[in-house]
DOKOL-605797 format. One record per residue (C-alpha): y, z, x; residue in three letters. Coordinates in steps of 0.02 Angstrom, whole numbers, padded with zeros to 5 digits, always signed. Layout:
YZXALA...
! end
This chain:
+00000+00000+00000UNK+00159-00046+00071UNK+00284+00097+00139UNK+00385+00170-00010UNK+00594+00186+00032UNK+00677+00363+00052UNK+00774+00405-00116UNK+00928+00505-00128UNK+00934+00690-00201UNK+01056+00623-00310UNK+00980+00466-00371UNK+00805+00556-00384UNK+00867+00695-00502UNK+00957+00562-00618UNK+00790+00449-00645UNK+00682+00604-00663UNK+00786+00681-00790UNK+00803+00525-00881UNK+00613+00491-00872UNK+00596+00688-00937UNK+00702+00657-01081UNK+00596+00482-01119UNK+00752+00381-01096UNK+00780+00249-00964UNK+00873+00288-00802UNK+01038+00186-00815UNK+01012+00161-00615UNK+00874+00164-00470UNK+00728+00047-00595UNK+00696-00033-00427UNK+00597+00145-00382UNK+00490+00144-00518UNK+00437-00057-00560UNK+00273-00097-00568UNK+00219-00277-00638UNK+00328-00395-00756UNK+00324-00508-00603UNK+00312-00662-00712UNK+00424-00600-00829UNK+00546-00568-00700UNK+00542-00726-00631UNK+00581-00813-00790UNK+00731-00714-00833UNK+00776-00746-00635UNK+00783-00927-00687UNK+00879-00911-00828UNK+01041-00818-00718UNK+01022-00930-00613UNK+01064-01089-00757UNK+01213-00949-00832UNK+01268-00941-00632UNK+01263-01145-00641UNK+01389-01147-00800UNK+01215-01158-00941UNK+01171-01050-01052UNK+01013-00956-01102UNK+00929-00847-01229UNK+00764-00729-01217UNK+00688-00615-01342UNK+00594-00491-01250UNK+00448-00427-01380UNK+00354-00274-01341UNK+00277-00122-01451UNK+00347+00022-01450UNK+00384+00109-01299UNK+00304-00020-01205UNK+00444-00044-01093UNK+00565-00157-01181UNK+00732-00060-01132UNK+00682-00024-00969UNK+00639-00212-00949UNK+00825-00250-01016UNK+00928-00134-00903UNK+00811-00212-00742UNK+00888-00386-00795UNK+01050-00329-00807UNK+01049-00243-00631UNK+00993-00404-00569UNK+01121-00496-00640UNK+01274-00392-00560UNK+01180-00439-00410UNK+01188-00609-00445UNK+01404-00587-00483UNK+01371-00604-00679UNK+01485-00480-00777UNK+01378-00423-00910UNK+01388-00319-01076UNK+01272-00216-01166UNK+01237-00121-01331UNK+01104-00056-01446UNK+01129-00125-01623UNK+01128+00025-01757UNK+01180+00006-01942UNK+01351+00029-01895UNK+01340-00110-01770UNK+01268-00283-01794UNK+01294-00467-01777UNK+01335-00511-01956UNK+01442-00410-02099UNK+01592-00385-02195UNK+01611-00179-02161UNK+01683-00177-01977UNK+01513-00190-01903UNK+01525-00346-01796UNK+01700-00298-01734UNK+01587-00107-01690UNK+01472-00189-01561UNK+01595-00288-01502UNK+01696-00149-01453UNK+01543-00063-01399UNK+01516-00225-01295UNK+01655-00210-01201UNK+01652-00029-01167UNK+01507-00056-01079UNK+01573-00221-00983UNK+01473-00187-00786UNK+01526-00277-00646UNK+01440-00250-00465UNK+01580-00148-00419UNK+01584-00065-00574UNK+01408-00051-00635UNK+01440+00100-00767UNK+01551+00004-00886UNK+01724+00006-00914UNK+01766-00142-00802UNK+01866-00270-00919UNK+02027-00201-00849UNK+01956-00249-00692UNK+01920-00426-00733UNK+02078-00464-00821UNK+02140-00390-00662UNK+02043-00485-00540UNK+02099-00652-00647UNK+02255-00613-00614UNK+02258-00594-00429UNK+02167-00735-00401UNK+02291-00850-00498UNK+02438-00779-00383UNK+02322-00813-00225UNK+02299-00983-00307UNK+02509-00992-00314UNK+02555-00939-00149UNK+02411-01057-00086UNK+02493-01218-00164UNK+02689-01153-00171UNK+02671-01147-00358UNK+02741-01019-00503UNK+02608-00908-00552UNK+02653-00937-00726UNK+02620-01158-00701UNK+02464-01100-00640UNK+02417-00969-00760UNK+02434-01086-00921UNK+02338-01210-00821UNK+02192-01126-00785UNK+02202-01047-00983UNK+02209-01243-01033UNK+02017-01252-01059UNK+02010-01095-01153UNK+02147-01144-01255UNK+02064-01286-01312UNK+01912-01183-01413UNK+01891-01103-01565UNK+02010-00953-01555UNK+02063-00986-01382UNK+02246-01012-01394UNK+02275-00828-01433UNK+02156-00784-01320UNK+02237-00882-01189UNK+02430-00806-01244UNK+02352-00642-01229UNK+02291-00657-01060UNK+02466-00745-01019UNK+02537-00588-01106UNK+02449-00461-00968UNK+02526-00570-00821UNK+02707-00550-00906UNK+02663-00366-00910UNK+02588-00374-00731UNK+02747-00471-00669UNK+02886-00352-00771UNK+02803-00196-00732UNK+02799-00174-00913UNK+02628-00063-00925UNK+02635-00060-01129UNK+02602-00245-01147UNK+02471-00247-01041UNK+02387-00093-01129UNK+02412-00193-01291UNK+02330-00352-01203UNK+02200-00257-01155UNK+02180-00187-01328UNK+02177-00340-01414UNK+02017-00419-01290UNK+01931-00261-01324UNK+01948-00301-01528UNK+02066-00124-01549UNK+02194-00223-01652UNK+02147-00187-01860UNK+02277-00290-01921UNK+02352-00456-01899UNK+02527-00380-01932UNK+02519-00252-01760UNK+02439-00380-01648UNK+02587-00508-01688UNK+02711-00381-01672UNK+02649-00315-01489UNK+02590-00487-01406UNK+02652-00627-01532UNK+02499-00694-01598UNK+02426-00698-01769UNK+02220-00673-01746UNK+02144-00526-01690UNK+01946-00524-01649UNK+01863-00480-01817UNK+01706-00461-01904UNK+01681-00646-01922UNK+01736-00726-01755UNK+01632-00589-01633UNK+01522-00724-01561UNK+01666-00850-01546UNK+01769-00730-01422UNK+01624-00696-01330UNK+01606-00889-01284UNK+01783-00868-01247UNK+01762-00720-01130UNK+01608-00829-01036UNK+01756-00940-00979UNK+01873-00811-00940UNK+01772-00736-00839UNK+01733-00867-00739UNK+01903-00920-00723UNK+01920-00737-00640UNK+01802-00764-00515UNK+01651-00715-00587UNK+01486-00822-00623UNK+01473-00797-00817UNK+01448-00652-00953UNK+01253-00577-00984UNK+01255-00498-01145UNK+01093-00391-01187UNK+01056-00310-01356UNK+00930-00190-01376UNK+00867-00106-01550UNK+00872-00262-01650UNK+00732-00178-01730UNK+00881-00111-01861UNK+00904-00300-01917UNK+00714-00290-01979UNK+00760-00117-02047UNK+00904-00170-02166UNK+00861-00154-02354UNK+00986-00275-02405UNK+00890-00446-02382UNK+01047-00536-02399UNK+01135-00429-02249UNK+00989-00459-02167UNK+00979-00643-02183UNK+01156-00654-02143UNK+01120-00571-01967UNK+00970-00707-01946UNK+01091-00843-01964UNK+01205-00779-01845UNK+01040-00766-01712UNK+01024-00938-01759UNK+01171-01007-01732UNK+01200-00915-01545UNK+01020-00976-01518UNK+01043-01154-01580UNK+01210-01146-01448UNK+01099-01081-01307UNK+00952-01222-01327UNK+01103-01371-01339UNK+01195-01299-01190UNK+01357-01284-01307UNK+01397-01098-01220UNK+01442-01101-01045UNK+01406-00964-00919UNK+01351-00874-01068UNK+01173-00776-01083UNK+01084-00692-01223UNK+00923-00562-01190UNK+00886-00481-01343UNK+00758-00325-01353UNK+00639-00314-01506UNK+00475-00270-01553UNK+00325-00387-01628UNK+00343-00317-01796UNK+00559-00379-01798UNK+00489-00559-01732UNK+00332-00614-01820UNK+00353-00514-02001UNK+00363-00663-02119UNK+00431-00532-02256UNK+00579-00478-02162UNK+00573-00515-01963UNK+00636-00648-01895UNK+00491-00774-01947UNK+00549-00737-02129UNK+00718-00851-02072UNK+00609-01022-02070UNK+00736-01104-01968UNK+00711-00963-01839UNK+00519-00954-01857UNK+00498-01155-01803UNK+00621-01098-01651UNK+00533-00962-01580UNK+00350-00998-01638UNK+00226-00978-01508UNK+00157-01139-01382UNK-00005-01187-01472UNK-00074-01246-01301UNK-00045-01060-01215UNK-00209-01004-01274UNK-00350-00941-01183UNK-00275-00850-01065UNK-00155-01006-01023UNK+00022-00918-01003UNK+00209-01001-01064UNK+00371-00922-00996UNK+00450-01049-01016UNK+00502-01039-01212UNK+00634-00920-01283UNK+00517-00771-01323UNK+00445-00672-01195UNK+00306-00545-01220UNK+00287-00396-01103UNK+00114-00409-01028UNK+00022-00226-01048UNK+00011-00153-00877UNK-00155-00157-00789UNK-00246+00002-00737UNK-00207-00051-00543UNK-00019-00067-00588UNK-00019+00074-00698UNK-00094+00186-00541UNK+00058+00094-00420UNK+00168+00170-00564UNK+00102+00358-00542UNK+00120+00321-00360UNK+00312+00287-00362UNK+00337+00414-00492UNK+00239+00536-00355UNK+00333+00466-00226UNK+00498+00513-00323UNK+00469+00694-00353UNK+00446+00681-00164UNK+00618+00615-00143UNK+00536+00468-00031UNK+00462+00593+00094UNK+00249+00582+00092UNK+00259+00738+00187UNK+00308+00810+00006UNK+00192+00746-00111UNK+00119+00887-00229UNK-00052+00787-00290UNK-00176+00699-00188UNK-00228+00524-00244UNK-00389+00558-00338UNK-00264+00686-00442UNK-00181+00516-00492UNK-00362+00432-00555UNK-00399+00596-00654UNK-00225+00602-00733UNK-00279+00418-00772UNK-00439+00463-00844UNK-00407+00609-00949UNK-00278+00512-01011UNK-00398+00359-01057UNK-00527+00497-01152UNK-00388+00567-01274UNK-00306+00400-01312UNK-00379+00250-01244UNK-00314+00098-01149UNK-00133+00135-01263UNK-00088+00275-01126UNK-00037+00091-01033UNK-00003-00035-01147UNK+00134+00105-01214UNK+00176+00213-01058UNK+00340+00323-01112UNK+00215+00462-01165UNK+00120+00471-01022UNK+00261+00431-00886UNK+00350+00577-00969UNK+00184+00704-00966UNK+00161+00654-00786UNK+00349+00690-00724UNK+00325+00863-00813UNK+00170+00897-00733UNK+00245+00858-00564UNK+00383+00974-00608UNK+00253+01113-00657UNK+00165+01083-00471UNK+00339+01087-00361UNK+00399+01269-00458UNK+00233+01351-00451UNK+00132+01300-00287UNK-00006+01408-00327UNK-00035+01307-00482UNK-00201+01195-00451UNK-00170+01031-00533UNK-00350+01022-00565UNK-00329+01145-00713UNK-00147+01062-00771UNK-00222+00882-00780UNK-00345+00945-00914UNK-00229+01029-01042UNK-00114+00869-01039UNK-00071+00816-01215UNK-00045+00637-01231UNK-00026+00571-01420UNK-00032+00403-01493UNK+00160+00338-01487UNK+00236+00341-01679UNK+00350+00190-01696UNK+00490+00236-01826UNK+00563+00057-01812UNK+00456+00021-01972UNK+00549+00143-02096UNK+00676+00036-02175UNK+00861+00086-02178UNK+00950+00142-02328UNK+01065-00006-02411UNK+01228+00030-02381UNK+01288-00073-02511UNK+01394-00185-02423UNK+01540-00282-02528UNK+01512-00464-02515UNK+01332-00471-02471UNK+01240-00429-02644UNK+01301-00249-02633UNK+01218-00176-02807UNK+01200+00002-02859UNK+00995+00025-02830UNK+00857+00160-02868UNK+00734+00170-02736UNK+00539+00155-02775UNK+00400+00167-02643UNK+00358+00061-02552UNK+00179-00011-02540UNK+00104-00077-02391UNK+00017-00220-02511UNK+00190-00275-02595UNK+00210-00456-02535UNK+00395-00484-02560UNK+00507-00349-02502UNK+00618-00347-02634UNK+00516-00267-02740UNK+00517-00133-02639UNK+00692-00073-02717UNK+00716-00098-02882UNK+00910-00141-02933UNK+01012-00120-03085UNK
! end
């Protein structure tokens, strides 16, 4: 086995605690990857056509603590290595693609909240890049002898040219004025207007002279318009990665839900035609949100032909190539690499400090396999969580023989709550009705029937 690296005090309590607490580590994956290699590789290719001015889209399927989020904040780390700015969120019922309640304008502004760059990888960076966009147009100036305002409005021209771009454009032109007055209030209202803070019309003409602001219906058109920005500032395009679309599948309303569909299919429809540039799309669902023909995203039929499976990847043939990627279950050799880094962890990169031999990482294996089966590594949160508290037992109590702990782990069958259905909020403008719930059956075909409306 190759020699594992030395890990900081600092960066090994952060993953250990986040691994404890069965959330992923927003930093230091790298320690504790095992497998995906194929996966990887495909989503490698895809930054490398958003780097190249294309565009791309992936749903990453897995069950249920399978991996999926981890999986999603690996490709993001990669892509701030690779100069991409990118932006993340988890969609809740508060925050979604389509809807005529705030919600789109939500995840936007949760989206740019949590704008990374590689200098600024925990969020907060569209100052930055507004910033950065900035100085490089001056550089550009002084370069040719030019006004920084000629070349400002010439390298906005493009963007002005798209849906929604010429206010986009003035605003950006707006945060230079600011920048070259030393007036700091218009560029806090520039900046407030990209991150979708204006909630009327009336305040964003009065502060920066234009008459849109970003809204619930023109989310995905501003984020087209940010791809270019960003790359105008320097950068190689925008990664935007949504997580928990599992509340999409959720949503009671099938109307509000098919209204969210459409909106995957238009973004997708953009990403397979190479309309978005320097754009990217990896979306983070599980099988039940894809392939439920009642309400996942094979009920949309436009969506289902799009994303259906390659008939010819059958018998163990293997496609990466299409828009949906499945995480592969670990194997029991990669699943015994991952004990070993998670060992190797605890030990803060020192083998001088590791607390169980390797045959304690085989019986941790195989107790686990007796009380649940091959799921402790198709689904390894559970058991990556018991382990990292058994480690932690070991390094407080040294006389502890991890002979006796391994036995009295507890490892359960993983739960998935993704499948209980959210209440409907009753939405104005998508078939909001006053409704009295009934039970739902497993054996009802159509979902509506499983709330019954007056």
């Amino acid at each position: 086995m190759s020699e594992l690296p030395r890990i900081r005090p600092k960066d090994r309590d952060a993953i250990l605690q986040s691994l404890r607490a069965g959330v992923v580590p927003r930093a230091g994956q790298q320690h504790i990857q095992v497998g995906r290699v194929e996966e990887v590789k495909a989503l490698l290719a895809d930054l490398e056509r958003i780097v190249d001015g294309g565009s791309a889209m992936r749903f990453v399927i897995g069950e249920y603590g399978s991996g999926k989020t981890f999986f999603l904040y690996l490709v993001r780390s990669i892509a701030l290595s690779k100069r991409l700015v990118t932006v993340h969120a988890d969609l809740t019922p508060d925050r979604r693609l389509q809807g005529s309640g705030g919600q789109p304008r939500a995840l936007y502004a949760e989206l740019m909240r949590n704008m990374a760059t590689r200098s600024k990888p925990d969020g907060g960076a569209l100052s930055s890049v507004v910033e950065r966009f900035v100085s490089s147009a001056l550089s550009e100036a002084r370069a040719a002898g030019s006004a920084p305002e000629v070349v400002i409005q010439r390298r906005l021209t493009d963007i002005s040219e798209m849906v929604g771009g010429y206010d986009f454009a003035q605003v950006a032109a707006a945060y230079w004025r600011g920048h070259d007055t030393g007036n700091d209030i218009l560029k806090s209202d520039a900046i407030r207007w990209l991150r979708g803070e204006f909630s009327t019309k009336t305040d964003a003409r009065r502060a920066l002279g234009v008459r849109t602001i970003i809204d619930d219906a023109n989310v995905y058109d501003h984020l087209k318009l940010l791809a270019r920005f960003v790359r105008l500032a320097g950068f190689e395009g925008l990664f935007v990665c949504l997580d928990e679309l599992v509340n999409l599948y959720k949503l009671a309303n099938t109307q509000a839900r098919n209204a969210n569909y459409e909106q995957i299919l238009r973004v997708l429809n953009d990403s397979l035609q190479g309309v978005a540039v320097g754009l990217g799309f990896l979306l983070g669902g599980t099988p039940e949100f894809l392939t439920d023909t009642r309400k996942g995203l094979y009920s949309y039929p436009a969506l289902q032909s799009r994303l259906a499976d390659n008939t010819f990847a059958v018998g163990g043939l293997v496609d990466y190539s299409g828009p949906v990627l499945r995480l592969a279950n670990l194997t029991r050799e990669e699943f015994f690499v991952l004990l070993d880094k998670l060992r190797h962890l605890q030990a803060g990169g020192d083998p001088q400090g590791y607390l169980v031999p390797d045959e304690a990482l085989t019986a941790f294996m195989d107790h686990c396999a007796r009380r649940v089966g091959d799921a402790y590594f198709r689904t390894p949160r559970e058991t990556i969580r018991e382990f990292v508290g058994l480690l932690a037992v070991l390094e407080q109590n040294p006389q502890a023989s991890w002979q006796e702990l391994v036995g009295g782990v507890e490892i359960g069958h993983e739960v998935n709550p993704d499948l209980v259905p959210l209440p409907d909020e009753g939405e104005s403008g998508e078939g909001a009705q006053s409704a009295v719930s009934v039970p739902a059956r497993s054996d009802i075909a159509n979902d509506e029937l499983t709330t019954f409306r007056l």
